[in-house]
KEKE-3310 file (N, C-alpha, C; in steps of 0.2 Angstrom, whole numbers, plus 5000, padded with zeros to 4 digits):
npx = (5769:5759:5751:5756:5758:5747:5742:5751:5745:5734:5734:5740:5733:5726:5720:5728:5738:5743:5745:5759:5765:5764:5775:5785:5792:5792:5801:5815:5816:5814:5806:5795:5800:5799:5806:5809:5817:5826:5840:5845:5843:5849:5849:5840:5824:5814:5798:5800:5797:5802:5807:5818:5832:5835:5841:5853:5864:5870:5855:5846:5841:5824:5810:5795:5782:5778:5780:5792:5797:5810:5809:5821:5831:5848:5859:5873:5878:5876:5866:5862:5854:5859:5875:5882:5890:5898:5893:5900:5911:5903:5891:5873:5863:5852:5851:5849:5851:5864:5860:5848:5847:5834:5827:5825:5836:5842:5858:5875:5887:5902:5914:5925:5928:5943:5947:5951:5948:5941:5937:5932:5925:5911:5923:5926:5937:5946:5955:5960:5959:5968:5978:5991:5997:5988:5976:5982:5983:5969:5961:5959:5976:5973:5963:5969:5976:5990:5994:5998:6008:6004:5993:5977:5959:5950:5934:5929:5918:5911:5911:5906:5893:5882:5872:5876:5879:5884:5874:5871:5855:5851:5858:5871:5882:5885:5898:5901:5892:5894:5908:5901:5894:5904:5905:5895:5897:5904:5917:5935:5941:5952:5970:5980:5991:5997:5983:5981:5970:5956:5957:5950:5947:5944:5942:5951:5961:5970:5958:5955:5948:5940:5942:5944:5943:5938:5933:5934:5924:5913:5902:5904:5893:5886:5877:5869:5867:5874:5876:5868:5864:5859:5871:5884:5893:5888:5883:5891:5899:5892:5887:5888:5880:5869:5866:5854:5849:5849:5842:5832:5824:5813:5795:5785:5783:5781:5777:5773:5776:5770:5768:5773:5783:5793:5794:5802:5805:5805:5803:5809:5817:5815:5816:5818:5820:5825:5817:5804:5808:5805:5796:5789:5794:5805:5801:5791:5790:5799:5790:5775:5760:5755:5765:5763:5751:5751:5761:5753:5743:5751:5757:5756:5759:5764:5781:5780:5792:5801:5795:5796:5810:5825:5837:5854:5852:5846:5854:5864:5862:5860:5853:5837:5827:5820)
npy = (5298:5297:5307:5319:5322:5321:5333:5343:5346:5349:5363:5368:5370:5380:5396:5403:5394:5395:5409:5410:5400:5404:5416:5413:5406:5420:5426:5418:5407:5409:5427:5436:5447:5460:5465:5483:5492:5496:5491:5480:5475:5464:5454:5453:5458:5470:5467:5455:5443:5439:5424:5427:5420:5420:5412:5413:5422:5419:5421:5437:5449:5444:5455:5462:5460:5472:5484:5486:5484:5476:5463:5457:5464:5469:5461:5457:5464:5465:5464:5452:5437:5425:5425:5421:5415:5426:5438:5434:5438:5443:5437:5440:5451:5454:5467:5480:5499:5508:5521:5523:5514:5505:5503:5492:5484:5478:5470:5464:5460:5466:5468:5463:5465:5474:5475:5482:5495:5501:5514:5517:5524:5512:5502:5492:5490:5477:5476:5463:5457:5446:5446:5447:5436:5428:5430:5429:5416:5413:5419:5423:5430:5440:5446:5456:5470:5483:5494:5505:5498:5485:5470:5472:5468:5469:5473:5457:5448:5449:5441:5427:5431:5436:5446:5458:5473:5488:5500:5517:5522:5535:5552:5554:5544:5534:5536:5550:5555:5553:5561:5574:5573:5574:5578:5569:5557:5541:5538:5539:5554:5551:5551:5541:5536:5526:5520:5525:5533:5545:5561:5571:5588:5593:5606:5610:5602:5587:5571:5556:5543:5534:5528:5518:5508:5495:5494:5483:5468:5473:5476:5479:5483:5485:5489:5475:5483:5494:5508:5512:5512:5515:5513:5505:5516:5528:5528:5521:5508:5490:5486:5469:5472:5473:5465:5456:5444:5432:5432:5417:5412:5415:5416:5423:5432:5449:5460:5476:5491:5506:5515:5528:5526:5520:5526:5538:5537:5536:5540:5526:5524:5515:5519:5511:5510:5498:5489:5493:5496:5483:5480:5487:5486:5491:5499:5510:5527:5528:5539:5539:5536:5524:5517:5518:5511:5498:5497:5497:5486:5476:5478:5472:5459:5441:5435:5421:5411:5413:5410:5399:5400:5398:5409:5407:5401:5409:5419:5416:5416:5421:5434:5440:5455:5462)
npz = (5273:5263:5268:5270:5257:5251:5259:5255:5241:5242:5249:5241:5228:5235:5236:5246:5242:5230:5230:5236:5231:5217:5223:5225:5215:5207:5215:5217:5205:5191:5182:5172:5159:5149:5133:5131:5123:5110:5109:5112:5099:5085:5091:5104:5102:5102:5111:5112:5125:5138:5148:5165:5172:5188:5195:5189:5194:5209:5220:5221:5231:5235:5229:5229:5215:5205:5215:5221:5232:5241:5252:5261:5273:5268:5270:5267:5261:5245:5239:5236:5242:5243:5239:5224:5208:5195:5185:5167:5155:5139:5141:5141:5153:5166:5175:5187:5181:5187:5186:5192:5201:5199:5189:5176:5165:5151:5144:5135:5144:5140:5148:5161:5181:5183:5168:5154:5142:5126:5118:5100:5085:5079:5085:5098:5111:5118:5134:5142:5160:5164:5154:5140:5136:5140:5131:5121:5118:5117:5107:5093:5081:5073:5078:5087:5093:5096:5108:5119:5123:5126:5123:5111:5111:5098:5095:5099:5102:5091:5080:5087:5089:5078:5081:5086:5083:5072:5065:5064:5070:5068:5064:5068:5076:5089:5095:5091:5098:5111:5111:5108:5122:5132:5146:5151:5150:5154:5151:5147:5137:5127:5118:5106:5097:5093:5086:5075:5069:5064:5073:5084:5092:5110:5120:5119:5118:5108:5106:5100:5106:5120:5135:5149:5163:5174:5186:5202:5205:5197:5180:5164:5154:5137:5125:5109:5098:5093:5091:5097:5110:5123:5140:5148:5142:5146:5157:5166:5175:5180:5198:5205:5213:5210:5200:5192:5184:5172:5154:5150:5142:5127:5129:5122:5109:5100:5089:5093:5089:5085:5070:5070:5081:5075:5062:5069:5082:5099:5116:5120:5112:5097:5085:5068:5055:5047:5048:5045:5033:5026:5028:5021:5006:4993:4986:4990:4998:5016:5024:5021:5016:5010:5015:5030:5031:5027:5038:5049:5047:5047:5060:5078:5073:5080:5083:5079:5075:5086:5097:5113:5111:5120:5124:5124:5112:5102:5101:5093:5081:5063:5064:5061:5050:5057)
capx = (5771:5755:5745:5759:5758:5739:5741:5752:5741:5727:5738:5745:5726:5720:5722:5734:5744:5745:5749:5763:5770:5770:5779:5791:5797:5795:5807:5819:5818:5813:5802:5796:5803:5799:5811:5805:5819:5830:5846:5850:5843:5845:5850:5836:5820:5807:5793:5800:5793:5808:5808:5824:5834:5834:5848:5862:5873:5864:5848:5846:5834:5817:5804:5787:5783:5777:5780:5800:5800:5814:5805:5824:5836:5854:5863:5878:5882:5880:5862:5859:5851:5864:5879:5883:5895:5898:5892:5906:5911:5899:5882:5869:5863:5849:5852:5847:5854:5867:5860:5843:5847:5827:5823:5829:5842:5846:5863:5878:5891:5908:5921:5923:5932:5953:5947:5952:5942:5947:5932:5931:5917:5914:5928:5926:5946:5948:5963:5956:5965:5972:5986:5993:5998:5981:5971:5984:5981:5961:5960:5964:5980:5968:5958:5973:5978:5995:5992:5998:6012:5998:5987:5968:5955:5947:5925:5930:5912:5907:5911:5903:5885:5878:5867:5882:5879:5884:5871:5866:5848:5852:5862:5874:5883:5887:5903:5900:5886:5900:5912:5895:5894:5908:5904:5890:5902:5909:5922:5939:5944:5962:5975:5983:5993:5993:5979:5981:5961:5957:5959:5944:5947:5939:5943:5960:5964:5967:5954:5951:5946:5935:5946:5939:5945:5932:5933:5933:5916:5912:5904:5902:5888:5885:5871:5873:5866:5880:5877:5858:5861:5861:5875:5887:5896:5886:5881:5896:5899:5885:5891:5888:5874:5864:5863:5846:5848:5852:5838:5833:5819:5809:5789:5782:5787:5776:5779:5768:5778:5768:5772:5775:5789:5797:5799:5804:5808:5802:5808:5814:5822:5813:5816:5820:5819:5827:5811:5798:5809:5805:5788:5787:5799:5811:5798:5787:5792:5796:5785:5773:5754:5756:5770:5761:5745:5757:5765:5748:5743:5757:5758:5752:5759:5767:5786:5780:5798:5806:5793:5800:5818:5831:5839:5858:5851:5844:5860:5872:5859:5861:5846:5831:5828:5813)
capy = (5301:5301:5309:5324:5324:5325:5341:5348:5346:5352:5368:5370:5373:5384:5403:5405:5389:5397:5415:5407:5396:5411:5422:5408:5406:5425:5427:5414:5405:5415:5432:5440:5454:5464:5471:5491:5497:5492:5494:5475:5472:5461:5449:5452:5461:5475:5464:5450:5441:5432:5423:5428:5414:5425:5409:5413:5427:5419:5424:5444:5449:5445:5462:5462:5463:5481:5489:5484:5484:5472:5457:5456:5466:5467:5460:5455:5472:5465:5465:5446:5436:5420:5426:5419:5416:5433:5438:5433:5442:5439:5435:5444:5451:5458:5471:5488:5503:5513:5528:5526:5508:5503:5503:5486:5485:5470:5471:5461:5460:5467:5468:5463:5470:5473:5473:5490:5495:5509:5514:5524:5521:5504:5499:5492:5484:5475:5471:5458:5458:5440:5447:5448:5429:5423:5434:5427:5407:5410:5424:5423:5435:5445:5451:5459:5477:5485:5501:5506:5494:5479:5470:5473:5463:5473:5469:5450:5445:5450:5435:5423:5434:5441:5452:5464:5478:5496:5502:5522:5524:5542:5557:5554:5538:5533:5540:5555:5557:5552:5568:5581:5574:5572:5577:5564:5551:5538:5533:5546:5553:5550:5551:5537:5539:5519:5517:5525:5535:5551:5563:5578:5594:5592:5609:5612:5594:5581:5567:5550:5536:5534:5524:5517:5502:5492:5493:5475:5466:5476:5474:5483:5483:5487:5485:5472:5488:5496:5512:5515:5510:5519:5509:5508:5520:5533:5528:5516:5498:5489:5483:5465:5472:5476:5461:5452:5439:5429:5429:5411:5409:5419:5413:5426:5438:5452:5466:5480:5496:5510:5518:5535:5525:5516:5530:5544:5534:5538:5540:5521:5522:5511:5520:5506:5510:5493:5483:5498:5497:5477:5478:5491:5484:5495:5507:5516:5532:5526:5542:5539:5536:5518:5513:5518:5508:5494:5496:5495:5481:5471:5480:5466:5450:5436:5431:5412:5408:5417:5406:5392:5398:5399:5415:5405:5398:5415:5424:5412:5414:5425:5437:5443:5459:5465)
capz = (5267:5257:5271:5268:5251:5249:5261:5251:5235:5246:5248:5233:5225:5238:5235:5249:5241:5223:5228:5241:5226:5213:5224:5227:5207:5203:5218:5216:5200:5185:5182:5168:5156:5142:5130:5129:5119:5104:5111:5110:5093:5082:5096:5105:5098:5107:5110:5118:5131:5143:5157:5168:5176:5194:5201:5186:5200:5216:5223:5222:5239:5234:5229:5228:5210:5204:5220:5221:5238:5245:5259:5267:5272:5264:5274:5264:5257:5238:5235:5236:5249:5242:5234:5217:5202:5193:5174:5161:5149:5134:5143:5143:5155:5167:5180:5188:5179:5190:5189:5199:5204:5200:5181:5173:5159:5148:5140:5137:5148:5137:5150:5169:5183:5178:5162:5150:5137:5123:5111:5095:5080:5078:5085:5103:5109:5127:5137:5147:5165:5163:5150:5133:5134:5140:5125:5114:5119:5116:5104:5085:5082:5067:5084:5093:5092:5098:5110:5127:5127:5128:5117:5116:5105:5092:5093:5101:5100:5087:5075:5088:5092:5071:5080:5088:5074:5072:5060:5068:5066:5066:5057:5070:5080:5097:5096:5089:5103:5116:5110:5111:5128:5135:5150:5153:5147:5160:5150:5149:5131:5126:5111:5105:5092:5088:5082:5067:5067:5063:5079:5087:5098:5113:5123:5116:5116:5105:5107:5094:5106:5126:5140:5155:5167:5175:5193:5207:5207:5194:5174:5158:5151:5131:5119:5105:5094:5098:5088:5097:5115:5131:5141:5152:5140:5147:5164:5172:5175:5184:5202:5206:5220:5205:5194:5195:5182:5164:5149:5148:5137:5126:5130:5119:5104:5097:5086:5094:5088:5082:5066:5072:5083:5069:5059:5073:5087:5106:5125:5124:5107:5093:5078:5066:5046:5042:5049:5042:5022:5026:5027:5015:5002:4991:4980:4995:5003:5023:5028:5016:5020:5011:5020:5036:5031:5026:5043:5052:5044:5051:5068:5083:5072:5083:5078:5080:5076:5093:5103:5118:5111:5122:5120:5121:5103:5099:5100:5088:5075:5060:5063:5057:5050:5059)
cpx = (5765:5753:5751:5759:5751:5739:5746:5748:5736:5729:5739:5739:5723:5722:5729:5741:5749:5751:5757:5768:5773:5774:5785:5797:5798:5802:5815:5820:5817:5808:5802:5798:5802:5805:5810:5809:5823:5838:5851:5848:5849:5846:5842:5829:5816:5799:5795:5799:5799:5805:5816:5829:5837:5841:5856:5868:5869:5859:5848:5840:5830:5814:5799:5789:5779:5776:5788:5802:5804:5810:5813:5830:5843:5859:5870:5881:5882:5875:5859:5858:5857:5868:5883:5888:5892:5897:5900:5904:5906:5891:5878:5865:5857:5850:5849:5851:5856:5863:5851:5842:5839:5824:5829:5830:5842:5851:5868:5883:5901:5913:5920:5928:5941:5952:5948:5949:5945:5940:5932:5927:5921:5919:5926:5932:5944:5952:5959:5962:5969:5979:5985:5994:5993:5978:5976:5983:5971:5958:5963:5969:5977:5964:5962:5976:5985:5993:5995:6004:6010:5995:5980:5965:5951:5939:5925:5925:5907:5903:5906:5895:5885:5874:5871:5882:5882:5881:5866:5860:5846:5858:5869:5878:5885:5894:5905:5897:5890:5905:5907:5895:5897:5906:5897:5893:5903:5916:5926:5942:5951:5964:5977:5984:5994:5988:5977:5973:5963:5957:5953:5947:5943:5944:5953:5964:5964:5966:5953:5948:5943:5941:5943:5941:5939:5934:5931:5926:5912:5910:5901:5899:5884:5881:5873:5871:5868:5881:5868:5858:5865:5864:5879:5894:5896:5885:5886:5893:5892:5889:5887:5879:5867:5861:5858:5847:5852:5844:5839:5830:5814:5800:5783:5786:5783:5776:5773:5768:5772:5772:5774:5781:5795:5799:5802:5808:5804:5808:5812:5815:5815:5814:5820:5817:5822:5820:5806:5801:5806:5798:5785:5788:5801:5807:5793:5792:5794:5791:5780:5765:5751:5759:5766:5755:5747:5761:5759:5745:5747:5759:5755:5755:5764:5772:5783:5787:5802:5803:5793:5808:5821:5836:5849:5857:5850:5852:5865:5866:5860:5852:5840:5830:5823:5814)
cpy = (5303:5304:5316:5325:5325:5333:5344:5349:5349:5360:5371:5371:5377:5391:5404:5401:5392:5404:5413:5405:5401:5415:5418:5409:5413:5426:5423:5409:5410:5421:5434:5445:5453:5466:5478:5494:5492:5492:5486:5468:5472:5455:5449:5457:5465:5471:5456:5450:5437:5428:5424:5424:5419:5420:5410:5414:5425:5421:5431:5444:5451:5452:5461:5464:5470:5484:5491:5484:5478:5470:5457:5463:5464:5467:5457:5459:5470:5462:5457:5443:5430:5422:5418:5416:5423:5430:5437:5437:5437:5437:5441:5444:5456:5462:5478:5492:5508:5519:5529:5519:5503:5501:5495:5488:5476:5472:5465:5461:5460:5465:5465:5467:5468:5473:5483:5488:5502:5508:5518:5520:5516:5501:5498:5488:5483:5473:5467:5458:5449:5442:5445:5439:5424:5425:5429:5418:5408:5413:5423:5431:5442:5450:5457:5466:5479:5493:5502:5502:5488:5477:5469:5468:5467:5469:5460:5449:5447:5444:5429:5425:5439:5446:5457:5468:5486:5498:5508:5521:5529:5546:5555:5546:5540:5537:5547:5559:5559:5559:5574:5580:5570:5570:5574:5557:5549:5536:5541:5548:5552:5551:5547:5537:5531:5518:5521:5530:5542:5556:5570:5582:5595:5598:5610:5605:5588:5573:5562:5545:5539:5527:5522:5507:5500:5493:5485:5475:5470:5477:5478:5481:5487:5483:5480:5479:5494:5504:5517:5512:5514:5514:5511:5515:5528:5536:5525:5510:5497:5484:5477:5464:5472:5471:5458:5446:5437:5428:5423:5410:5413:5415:5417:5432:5443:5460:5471:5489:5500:5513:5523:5533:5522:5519:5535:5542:5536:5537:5534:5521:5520:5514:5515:5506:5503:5488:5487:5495:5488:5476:5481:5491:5491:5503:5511:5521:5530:5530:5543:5537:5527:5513:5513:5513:5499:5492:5494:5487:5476:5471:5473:5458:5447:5435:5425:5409:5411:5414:5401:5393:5402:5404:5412:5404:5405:5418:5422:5412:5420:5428:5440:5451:5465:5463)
cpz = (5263:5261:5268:5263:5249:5254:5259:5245:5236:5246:5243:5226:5229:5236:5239:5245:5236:5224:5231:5233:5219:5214:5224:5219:5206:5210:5218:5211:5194:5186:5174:5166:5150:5141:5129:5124:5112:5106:5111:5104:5089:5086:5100:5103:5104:5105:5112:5123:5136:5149:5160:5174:5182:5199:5199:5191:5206:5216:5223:5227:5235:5233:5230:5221:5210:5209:5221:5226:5241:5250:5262:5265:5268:5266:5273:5260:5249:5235:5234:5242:5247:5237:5226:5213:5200:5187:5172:5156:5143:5134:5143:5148:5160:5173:5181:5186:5185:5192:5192:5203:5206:5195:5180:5165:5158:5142:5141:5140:5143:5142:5158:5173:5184:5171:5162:5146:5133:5119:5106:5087:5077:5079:5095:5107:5117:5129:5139:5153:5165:5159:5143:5132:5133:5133:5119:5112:5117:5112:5094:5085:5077:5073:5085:5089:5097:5101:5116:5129:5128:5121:5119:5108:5103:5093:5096:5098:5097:5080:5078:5088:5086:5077:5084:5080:5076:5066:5065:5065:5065:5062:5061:5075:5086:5098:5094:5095:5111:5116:5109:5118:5133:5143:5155:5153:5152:5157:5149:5141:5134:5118:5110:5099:5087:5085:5076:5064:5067:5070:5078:5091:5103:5122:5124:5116:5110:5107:5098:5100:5114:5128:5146:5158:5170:5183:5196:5206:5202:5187:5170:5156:5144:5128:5113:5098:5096:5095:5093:5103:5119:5137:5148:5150:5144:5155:5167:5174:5183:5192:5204:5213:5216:5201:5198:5191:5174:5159:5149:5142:5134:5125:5123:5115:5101:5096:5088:5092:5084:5078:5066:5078:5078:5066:5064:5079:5094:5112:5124:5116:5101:5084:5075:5057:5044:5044:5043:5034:5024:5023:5023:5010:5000:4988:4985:4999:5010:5025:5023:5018:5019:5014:5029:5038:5032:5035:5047:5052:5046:5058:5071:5078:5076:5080:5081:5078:5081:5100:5106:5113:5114:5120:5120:5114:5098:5097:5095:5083:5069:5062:5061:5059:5054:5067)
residu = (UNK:UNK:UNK:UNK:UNK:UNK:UNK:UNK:UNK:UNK:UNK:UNK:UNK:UNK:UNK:UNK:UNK:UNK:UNK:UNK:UNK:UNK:UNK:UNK:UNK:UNK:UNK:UNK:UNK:UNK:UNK:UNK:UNK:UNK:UNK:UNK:UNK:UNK:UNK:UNK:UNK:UNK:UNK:UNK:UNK:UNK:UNK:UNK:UNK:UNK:UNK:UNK:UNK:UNK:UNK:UNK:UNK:UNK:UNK:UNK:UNK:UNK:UNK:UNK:UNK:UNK:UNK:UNK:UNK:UNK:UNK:UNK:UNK:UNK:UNK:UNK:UNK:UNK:UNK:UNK:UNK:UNK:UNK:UNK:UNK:UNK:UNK:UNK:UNK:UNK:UNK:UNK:UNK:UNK:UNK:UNK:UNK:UNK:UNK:UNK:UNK:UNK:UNK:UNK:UNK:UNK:UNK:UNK:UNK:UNK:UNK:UNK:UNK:UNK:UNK:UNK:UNK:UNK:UNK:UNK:UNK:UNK:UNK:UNK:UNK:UNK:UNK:UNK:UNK:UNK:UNK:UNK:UNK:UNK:UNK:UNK:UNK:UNK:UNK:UNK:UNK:UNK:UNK:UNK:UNK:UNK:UNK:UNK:UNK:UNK:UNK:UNK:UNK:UNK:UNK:UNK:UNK:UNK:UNK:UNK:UNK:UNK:UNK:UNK:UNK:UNK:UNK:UNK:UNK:UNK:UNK:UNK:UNK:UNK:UNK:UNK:UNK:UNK:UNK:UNK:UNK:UNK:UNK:UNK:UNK:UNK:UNK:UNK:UNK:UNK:UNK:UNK:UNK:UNK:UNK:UNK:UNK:UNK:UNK:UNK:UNK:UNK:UNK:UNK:UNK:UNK:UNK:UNK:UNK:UNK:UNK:UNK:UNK:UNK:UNK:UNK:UNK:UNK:UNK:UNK:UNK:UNK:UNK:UNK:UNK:UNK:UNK:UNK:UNK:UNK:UNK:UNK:UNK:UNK:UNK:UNK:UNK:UNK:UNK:UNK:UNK:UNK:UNK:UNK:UNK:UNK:UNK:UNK:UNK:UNK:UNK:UNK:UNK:UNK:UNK:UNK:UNK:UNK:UNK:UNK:UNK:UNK:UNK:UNK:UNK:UNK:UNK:UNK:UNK:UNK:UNK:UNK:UNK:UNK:UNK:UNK:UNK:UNK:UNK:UNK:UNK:UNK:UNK:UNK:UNK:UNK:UNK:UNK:UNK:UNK:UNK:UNK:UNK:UNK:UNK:UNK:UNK:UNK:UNK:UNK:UNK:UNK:UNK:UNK:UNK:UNK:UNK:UNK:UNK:UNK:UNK:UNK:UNK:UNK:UNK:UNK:UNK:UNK:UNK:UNK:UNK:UNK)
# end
C-alpha cells in the first residue's frame, strides 16, 4: 500500500501527473467562469470569478478547455456522460445558450418543464405544473394571481433572492423591447382581460402580457436583472442536454469595467449609472470628465468582500450597489 502511494505521489508531481489531475477537476468536478455581462446583477456582479460545481445535473461530456471540443461521444442523447438530478426552480444556473449551443450563460432557473409562465412589466406570474392546491400549501396567498381559470404566483422569488430587480438601464424595458420584437420573442403575446394592465396593438390585435409553457426536460432561464437581460424570454427554454453546472463559489471579484462601458454599455451589456452615481456621489455630471477620472481611479479595485463566498450566501443577501 505504501509502495502504491509513493507512486502515485511520484506521478502526481510529474508534468504528465499535474496535467492528467487538472484535466480531471475541470472535467468533472468544478471549472472556471467569468461573469461578462450584467444581466444577473445585483445577485451576481460582472467581474466575478466562480468556480462551477460541473457534478450539480450529473456529469456533462467532458471538452477540452478553449477549444470546446467533446473527448466522448453522446451517447445518451442528453449531453451528459452521467445523467443527473434536474435544475429546480430558483437555482442558478450555468448552461449553453440555445441559440448556438457554445457560448456559456449563467441565469436563474424561473420555471421548469409543465410549468406556464405569463409576463408583462415587472410582473413575472407562474402556474407551476404541480397545481393551484400545491402553490397554495407552499406559497403565501398575497403571491397568487387569478387568470386562465388557475392560479399563478406573481415574482415568487423575489422576496427570498433582494438582488431580482427590474431597474431598465435604458429609455425603454424589457417588456417594451419584447412587443418591438415580437417576432424574436419565444414567448406568444396574449390578452387577458384579468389581469387588470393597460393593453398594446400588435398587428390589429390587442396584446398586454407574453405566454409560454415550458416544454418536458426542459428549463427557463431569466436574469435576476430582469429589465437588462438577454434570456430565455428571447431565445427559449434551455434543454436538459445543455446544462453544464451550479455556481459554487466566488474565488475572485474585480471591478474591471471601463467607463465608456458604464456609462453607454457594450456588446455584453454593462451599462450601470447606479454603480458610476456611487462612485461619483450625487453632485457630478455621470458624463462629466470628473466623474470619469473619479471612475478611473476606482476601475481594477477588488470587492474583498465577495472573496471564498459561496454564491448560495451571496444571493440571500441584500446587495450591493456596485
Amino acid at each position: 500500500m505504501k509502495r502504491v502511494a509513493k507512486g502515485l505521489y511520484r506521478f502526481s508531481g510529474s508534468w504528465t501527473g499535474t496535467i492528467i489531475i487538472v484535466l480531471g477537476l475541470i472535467f468533472f468536478v468544478a471549472q472556471s467562469f467569468v461573469i461578462p455581462s450584467g444581466s444577473m446583477k445585483r445577485s451576481l456582479l460582472i467581474g466575478d470569478f466562480l468556480f462551477v460545481k460541473k457534478f450539480a445535473y450529473g456529469i456533462p461530456i467532458p471538452e477540452l478547455p478553449w477549444v470546446g471540443l467533446k473527448i466522448f461521444p453522446d451517447i445518451h442523447g442528453n449531453g451528459h456522460l452521467f445523467e443527473g438530478k434536474r435544475p429546480q426552480r430558483e437555482d442558478i444556473v450555468v448552461f449553453y445558450v440555445p441559440k448556438d449551443g457554445k457560448t456559456h450563460f449563467v441565469k436563474r432557473c424561473a420555471a421548469v418543464g409543465g410549468d406556464e409562465l405569463l409576463y408583462y412589466d415587472k410582473h413575472l406570474l407562474i402556474h407551476m405544473h404541480e397545481g393551484d392546491a400545491w402553490m397554495q400549501q407552499h406559497y403565501p396567498e398575497a403571491k397568487t394571481v387569478k387568470a386562465l381559470g388557475k392560479l399563478w404566483l406573481d415574482n415568487p422569488y423575489r422576496a427570498k433572492y433582494p438582488g431580482i430587480q427590474y431597474q431598465p438601464e435604458y429609455d425603454s424595458n424589457i417588456f417594451m423591447q419584447m412587443l418591438y420584437r415580437v417576432n424574436e420573442v419565444d414567448m406568444k403575446p396574449v390578452f387577458i382581460d384579468a389581469l387588470n394592465i393597460p393593453g398594446y396593438t400588435l398587428a390589429g390585435k390587442p396584446v398586454n402580457a407574453f405566454y409560454k409553457r415550458v416544454a418536458p426536460d426542459h428549463y427557463y432561464m431569466i436574469g435576476d436583472n430582469r429589465d437588462n437581460s438577454d434570456d430565455s424570454r428571447f431565445w427559449g427554454s434551455v434543454p436538459y442536454r445543455l446544462i453544464i453546472g451550479q455556481p459554487w463559489v466566488t474565488y475572485f471579484s474585480l471591478e474591471y469595467r471601463s467607463y465608456e462601458r458604464v456609462l453607454k454599455g457594450g456588446k455584453l451589456g454593462g451599462r450601470d449609472h447606479q454603480a458610476l452615481r456611487k462612485v461619483c456621489g450625487s453632485s457630478l455630471r455621470l458624463d462629466s470628465a470628473e466623474c470619469e477620472a473619479k471612475w478611473n481611479h476606482h476601475r481594477y479595485a477588488v470587492r474583498w468582500d465577495r472573496i471564498g463566498r459561496s454564491i448560495p450566501t451571496l444571493e440571500r443577501e441584500v446587495p450591493r450597489d456596485d
